[in-house]
C-alpha positions as CSV (number, residue, x, y, z in Angstrom):
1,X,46.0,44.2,73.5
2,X,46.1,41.2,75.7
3,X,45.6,37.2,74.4
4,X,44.3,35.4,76.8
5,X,43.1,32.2,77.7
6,X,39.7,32.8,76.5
7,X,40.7,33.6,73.0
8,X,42.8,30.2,72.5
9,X,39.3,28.6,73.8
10,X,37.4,30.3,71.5
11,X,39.4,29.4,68.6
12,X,39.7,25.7,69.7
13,X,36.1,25.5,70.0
14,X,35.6,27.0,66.6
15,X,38.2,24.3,65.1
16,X,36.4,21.7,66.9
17,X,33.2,23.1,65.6
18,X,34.2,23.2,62.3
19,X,35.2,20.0,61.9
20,X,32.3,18.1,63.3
21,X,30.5,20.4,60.6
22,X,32.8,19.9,58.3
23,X,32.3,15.7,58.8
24,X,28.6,16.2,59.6
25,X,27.0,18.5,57.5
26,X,29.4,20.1,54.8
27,X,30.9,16.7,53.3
28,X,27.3,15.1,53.1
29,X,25.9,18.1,51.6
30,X,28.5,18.3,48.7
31,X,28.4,14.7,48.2
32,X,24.6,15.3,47.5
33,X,25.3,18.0,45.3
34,X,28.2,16.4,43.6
35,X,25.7,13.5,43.3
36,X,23.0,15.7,42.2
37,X,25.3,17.5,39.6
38,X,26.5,14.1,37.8
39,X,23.0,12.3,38.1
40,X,21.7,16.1,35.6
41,X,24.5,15.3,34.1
42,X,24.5,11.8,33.3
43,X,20.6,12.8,32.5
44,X,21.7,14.9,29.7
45,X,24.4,12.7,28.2
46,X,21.8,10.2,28.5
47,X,18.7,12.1,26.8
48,X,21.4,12.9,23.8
49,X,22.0,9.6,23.7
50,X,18.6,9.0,23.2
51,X,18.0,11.7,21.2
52,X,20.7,10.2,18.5
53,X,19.2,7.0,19.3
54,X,15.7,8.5,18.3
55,X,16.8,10.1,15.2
56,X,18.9,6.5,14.1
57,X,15.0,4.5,14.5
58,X,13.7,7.2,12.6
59,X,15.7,7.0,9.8
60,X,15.8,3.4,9.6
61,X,12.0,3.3,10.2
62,X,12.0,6.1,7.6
63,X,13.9,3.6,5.3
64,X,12.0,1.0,5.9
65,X,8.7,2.8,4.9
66,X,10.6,4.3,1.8
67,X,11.5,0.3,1.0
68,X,8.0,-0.9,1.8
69,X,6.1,1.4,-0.5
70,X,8.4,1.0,-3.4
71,X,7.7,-2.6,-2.9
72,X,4.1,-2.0,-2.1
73,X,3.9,0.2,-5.5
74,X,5.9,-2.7,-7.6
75,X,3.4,-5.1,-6.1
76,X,0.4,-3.0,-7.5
77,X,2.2,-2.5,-10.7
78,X,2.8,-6.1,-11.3
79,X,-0.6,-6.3,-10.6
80,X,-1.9,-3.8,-13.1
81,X,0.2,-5.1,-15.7
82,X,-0.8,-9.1,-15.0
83,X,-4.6,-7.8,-14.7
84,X,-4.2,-5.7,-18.1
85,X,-2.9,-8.8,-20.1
86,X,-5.6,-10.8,-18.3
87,X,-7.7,-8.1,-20.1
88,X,-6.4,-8.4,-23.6
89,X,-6.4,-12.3,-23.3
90,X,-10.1,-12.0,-22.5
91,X,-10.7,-9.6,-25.0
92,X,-8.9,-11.3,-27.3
93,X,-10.6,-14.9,-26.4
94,X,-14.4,-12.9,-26.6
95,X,-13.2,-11.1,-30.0
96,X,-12.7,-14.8,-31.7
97,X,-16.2,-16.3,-29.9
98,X,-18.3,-13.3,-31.5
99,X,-16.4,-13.8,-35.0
100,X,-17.1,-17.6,-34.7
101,X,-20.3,-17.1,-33.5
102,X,-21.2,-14.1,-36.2
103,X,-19.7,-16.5,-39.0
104,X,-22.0,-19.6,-38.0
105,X,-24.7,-17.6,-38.0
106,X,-23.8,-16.0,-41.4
107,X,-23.0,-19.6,-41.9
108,X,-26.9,-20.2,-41.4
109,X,-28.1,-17.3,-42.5
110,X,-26.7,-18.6,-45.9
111,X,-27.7,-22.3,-45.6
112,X,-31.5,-20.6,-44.8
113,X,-31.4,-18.0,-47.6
114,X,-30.6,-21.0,-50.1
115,X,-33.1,-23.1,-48.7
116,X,-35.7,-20.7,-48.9
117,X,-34.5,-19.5,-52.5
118,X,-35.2,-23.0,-53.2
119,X,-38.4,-23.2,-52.3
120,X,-39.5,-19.7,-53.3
121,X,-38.1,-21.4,-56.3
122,X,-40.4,-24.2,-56.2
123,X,-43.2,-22.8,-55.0
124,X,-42.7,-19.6,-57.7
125,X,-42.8,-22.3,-60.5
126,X,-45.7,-23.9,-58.9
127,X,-47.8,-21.1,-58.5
128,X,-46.5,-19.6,-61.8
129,X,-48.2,-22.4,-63.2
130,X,-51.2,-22.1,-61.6
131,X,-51.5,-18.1,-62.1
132,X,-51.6,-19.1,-65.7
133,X,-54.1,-22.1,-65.4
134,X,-56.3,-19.7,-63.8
135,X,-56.1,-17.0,-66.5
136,X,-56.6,-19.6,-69.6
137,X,-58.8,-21.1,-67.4
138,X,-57.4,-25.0,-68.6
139,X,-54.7,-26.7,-67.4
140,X,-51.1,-26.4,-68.6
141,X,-48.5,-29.0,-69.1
142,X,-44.8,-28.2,-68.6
């Protein structure tokens, strides 16, 4: 088995060759892959991130929902309670205008019932009087 000449060529072309791949082609493809690799990478630390940053807005948007209705439902209650003893006050305030108003009229209901007995009283006297004139048929003196 003989080296020759030819064989040392070969070989120094194929280090030559490999080397201007090696500078041309291999190191710029595994720089885009190394590239490639940390920009997924850096992707996926970044969507966690956003994923825990997700679920911390949600549970302080969460909390401030929860903090808003309990203040939204202490609102309304204050309002049922103020509009309840707004009720009673009226009711109360109506309740002593009807019993004023049914005790004046009582009142004059009272003061007409008297008047009138009066002058059924009057009149009943009177026309006593002349019931009996016009049965003796004269006139009678009291």
């Amino acid at each position: 088995m003989d080296i020759d000449f030819t064989l040392l060529f070969q070989l120094g072309l194929f280090l030559i060759v490999l080397v201007v791949l090696n500078r041309v082609l291999f190191q710029p493809l595994l720089k885009v892959f190394e590239a490639r690799h940390q920009k997924i990478h850096g992707m996926r630390d970044e969507v966690d991130r956003l994923k825990h940053e997700a679920a911390a807005d949600l549970e302080v948007y969460q909390g401030r929902m929860r903090s808003a209705r309990d203040a939204g439902q202490r609102e309304r209650d204050a309002l049922v309670s103020t509009g309840r003893e707004e009720e009673r006050r009226l009711l109360a305030e109506m309740r002593t205008e009807i019993a004023k108003a049914l005790n004046d009229a009582r009142d004059q209901v009272s003061a007409a019932e008297l008047a009138a007995k009066k002058n059924l009283d009057a009149e009943t006297s009177e026309l006593a009087k002349r019931l009996v004139q016009k049965v003796l048929g004269r006139e009678v003196r009291s």
